[in-house]
C-alpha positions as CSV (number, residue, x, y, z in Angstrom):
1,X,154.9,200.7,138.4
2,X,152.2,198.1,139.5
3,X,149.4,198.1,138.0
4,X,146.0,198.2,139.7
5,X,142.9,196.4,139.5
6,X,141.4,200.0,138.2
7,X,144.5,199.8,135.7
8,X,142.9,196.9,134.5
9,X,139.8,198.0,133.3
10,X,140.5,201.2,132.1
11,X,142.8,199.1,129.9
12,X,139.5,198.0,128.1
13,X,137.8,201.1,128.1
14,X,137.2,203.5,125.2
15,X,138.8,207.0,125.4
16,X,135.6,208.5,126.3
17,X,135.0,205.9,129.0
18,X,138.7,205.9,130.6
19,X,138.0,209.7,130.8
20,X,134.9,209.5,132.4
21,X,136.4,206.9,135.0
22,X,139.4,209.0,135.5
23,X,137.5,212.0,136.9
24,X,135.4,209.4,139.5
25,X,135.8,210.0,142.9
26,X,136.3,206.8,145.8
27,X,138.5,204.5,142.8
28,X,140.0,202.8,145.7
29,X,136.5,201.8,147.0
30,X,135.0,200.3,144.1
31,X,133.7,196.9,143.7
32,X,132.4,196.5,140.5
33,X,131.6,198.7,137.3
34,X,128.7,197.3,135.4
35,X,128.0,198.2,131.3
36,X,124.4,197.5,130.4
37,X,123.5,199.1,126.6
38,X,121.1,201.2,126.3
39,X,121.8,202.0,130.1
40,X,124.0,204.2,132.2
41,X,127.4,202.8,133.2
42,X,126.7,201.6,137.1
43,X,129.7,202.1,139.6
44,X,129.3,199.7,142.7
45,X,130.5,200.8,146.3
46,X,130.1,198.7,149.3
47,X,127.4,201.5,150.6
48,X,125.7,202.8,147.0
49,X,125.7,203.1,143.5
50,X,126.6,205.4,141.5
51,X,125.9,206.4,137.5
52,X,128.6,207.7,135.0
53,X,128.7,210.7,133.7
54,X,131.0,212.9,131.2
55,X,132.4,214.6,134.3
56,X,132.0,212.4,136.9
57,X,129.1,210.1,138.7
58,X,126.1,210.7,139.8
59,X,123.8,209.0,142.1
60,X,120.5,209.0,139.9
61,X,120.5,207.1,136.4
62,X,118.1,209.5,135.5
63,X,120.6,212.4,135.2
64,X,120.7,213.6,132.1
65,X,124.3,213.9,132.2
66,X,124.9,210.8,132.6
67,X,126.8,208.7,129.8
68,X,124.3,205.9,127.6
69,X,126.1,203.1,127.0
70,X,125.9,201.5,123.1
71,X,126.0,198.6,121.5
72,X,128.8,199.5,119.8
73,X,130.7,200.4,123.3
74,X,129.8,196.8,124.0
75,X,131.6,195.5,121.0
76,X,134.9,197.7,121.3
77,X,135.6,196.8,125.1
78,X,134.9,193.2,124.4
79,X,137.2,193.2,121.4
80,X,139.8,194.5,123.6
81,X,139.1,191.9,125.9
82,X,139.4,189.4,123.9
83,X,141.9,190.7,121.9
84,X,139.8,190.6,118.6
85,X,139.6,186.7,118.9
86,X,136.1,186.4,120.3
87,X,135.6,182.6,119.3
88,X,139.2,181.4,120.5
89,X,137.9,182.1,123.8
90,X,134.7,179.5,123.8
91,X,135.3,177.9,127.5
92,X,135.2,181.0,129.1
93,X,132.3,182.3,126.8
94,X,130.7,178.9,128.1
95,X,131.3,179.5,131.3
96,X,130.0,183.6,131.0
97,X,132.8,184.9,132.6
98,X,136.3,186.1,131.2
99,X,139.2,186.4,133.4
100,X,141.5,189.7,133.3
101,X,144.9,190.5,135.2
102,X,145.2,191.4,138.6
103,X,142.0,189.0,139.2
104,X,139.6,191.3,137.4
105,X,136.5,188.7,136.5
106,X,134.5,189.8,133.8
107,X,131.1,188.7,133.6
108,X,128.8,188.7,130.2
109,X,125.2,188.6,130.0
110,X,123.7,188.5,127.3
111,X,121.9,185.8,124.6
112,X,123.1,182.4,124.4
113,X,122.8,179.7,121.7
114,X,122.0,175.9,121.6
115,X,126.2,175.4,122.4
116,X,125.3,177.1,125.4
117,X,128.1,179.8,123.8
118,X,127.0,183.4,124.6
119,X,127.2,185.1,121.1
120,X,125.4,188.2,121.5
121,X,126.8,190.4,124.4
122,X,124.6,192.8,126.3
123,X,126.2,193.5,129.3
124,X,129.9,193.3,130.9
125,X,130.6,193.7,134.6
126,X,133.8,193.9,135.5
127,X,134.2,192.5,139.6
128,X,137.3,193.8,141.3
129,X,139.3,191.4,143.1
130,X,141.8,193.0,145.8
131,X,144.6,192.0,148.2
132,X,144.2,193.0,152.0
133,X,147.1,191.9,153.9
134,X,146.4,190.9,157.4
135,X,142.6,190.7,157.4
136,X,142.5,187.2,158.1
137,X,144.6,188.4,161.8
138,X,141.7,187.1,163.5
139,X,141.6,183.7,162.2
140,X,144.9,182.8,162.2
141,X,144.9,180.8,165.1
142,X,142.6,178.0,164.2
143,X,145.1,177.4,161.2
144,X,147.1,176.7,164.6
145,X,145.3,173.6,165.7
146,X,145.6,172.8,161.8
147,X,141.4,172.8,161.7
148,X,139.3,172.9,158.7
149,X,138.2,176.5,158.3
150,X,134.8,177.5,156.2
151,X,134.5,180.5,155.5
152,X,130.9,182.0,154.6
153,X,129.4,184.7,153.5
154,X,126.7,186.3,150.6
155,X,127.8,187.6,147.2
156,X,130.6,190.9,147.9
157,X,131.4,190.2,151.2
158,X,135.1,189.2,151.0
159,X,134.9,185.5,151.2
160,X,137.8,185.5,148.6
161,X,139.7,188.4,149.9
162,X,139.9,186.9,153.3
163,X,141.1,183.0,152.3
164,X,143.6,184.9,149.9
165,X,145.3,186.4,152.8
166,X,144.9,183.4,155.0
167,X,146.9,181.1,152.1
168,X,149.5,183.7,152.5
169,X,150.0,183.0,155.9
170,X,149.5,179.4,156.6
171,X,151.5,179.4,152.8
172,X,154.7,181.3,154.6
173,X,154.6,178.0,157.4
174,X,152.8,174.8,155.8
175,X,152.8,173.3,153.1
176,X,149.6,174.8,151.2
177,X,148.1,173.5,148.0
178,X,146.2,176.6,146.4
179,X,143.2,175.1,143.8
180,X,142.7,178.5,141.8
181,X,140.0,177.4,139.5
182,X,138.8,180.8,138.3
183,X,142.6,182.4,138.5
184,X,141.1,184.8,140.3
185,X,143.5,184.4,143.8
186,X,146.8,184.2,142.7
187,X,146.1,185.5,139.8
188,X,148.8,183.7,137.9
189,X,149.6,185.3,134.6
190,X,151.8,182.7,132.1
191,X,154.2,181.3,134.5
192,X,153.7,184.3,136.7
193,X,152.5,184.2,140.1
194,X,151.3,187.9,140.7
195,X,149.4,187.9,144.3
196,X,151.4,186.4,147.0
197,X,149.8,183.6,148.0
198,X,152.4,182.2,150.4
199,X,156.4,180.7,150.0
200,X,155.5,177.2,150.5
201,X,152.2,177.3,148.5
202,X,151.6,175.1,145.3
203,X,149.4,177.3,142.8
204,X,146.9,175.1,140.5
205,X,144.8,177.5,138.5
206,X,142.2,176.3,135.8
207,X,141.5,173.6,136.5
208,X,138.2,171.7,138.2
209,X,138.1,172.1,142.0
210,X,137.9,168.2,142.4
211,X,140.5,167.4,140.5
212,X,143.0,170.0,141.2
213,X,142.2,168.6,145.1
214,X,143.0,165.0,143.6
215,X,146.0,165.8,142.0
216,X,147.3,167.8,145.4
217,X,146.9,165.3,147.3
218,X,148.7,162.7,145.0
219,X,151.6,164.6,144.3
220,X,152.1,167.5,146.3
221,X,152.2,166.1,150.1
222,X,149.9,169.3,151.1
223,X,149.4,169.8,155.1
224,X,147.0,172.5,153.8
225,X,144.7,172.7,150.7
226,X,142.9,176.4,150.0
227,X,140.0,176.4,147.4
228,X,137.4,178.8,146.4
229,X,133.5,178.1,146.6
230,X,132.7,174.7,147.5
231,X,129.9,173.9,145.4
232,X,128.6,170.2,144.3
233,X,129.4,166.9,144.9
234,X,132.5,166.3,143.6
235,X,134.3,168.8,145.6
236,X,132.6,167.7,148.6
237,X,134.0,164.0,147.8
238,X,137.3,165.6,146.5
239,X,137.5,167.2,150.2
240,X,136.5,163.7,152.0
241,X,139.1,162.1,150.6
242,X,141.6,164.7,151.7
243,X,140.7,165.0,154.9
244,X,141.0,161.4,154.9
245,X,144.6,161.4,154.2
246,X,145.2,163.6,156.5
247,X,145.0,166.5,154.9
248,X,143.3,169.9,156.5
249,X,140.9,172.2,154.5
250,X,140.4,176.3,153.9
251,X,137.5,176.6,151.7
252,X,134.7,179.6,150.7
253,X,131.3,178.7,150.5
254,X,127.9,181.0,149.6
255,X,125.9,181.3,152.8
256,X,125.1,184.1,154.5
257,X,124.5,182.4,158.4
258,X,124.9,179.6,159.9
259,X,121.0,178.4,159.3
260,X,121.5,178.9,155.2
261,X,124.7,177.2,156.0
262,X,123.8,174.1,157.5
263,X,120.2,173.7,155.3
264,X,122.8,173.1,152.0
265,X,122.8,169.2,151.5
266,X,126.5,169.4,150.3
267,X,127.3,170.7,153.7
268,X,125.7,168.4,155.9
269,X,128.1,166.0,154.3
270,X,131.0,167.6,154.8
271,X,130.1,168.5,158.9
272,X,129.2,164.6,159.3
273,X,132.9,163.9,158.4
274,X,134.3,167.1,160.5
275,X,136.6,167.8,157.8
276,X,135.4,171.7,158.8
277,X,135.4,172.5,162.7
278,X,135.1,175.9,162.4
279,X,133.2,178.5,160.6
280,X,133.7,182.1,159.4
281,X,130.8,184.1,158.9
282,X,131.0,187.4,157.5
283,X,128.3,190.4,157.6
284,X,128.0,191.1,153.6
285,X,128.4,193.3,150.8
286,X,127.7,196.6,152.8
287,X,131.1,195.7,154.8
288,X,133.4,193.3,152.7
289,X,135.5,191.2,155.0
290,X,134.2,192.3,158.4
291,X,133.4,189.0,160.5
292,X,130.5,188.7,162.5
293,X,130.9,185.1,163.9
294,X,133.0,182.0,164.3
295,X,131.4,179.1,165.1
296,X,132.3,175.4,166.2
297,X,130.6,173.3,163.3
298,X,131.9,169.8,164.7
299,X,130.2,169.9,167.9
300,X,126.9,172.3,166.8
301,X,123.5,171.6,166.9
């Protein structure tokens, strides 16, 4: 049987934790389930947030039924995670985020040393990533006129569920280069690909936006290259030199409008070139994936 992203993470968990979790109501809702020690366990919904408790959730941390979480917690789930070899996994400890299967990010906070290594973990917060066929319907037809497609939107509003489902698309028709640098779309596990991401699409996971656009352009004769959260320079000259070949563009950035949008340096670069003619704009975190606006970005003012 598949396994779901709420699999995943109760995977991790302690007994006393996966039976707390397995009494909580609206599993197929959640977006994220935050650890803090010394703090209740937090269960985030697009609408609220919620508190674990032994036999259940509650919607006050103050409850006194609600579950403290300890240190020690802390240290058992992060074993698990990464399975007892904390300091074999120093580029993602760098980077303060551990990636999980079925896209499951796992994010550390916590105190850092002079590496820039986190080596004392406070906090984990697990971020569910999900599949939603056909909610990119409404979008499809600028792939049509082969148009570079932005698509923006704050932090939890869907920006990756929707260009996941729009690679699967295009990827059944064009030729689609995929540049998974987090692992968190396809979620490729070994030599695995486990979220359909399109027949004709190319996955490159783990490696540097820029580079992963480089290398598709080189040697894998894309009409179409997808990539998550545009977000310095060299992805923004990466993407130039695409478009210059020819090559059209589906890419997430953080921006909740259209005036956030267009005030980012990065991206008044990339609209000078029109490698992006439209944009997506989505509403937020209150209602993941619902779009709000598409806008003509080579002709705005």
């Amino acid at each position: 049987m598949e396994r779901t992203s709420i699999d995943v993470i109760m995977n991790y968990m302690t007994a006393g934790y996966r039976q707390a979790l397995e009494k909580m109501p609206r599993a197929s809702d959640l977006t994220e389930f935050r650890l803090y020690t010394g703090r209740p366990p937090a269960l985030v919904y697009p609408d609220c947030i919620m508190y674990l408790t032994g036999n259940g959730i509650a919607s006050c941390r103050s409850n006194t039924m609600c579950i403290i979480c300890m240190p020690e917690d802390i240290d058992s789930i992060l074993d698990k995670i990464t399975h007892y070899s904390f300091h074999s996994h120093e580029k993602e400890l760098k980077q303060g985020y551990i990636m999980l299967e079925n896209g499951v990010r796992a994010g550390l906070s916590g105190q850092y040393n002079e590496d820039g290594i986190i080596t004392a973990v406070t906090g984990i917060s697990f971020r569910i990533s999900r599949c939603v066929k056909d909610c990119c319907r409404e979008i499809l037809p600028l792939f049509n006129e082969n148009a570079g497609v932005l698509i923006c939107g704050g932090v939890n509003s869907g920006k990756t569920t929707l260009l996941r489902d729009a690679c699967r698309c295009v990827g059944n028709r064009k030729k689609v280069s995929l540049i998974d640098e987090r692992n968190e779309i396809a979620c490729t596990s070994g030599k695995k690909i486990t979220n359909d991401v399109g027949a004709l699409t190319n996955v490159l996971s783990g490696c540097e936006r820029s580079k992963g656009i480089i290398s598709a352009i080189r040697a894998l004769s894309p009409d179409y290259i997808f990539c998550d959260e545009i977000a310095g320079d060299a992805d923004v000259e990466a993407i130039l030199k695409g478009a210059g070949c020819g090559v059209s563009f589906c890419a997430t950035i953080h921006a909740s409008g259209y005036a956030e949008l267009v005030k980012r340096e990065i991206v008044q670069k990339l609209l000078k070139s029109g490698a992006f003619k439209y944009g997506v704009f989505l509403k937020g975190s209150f209602s993941p994936g619902e779009i709000v606006e598409i806008r003509r970005l080579d002709n705005a003012d």
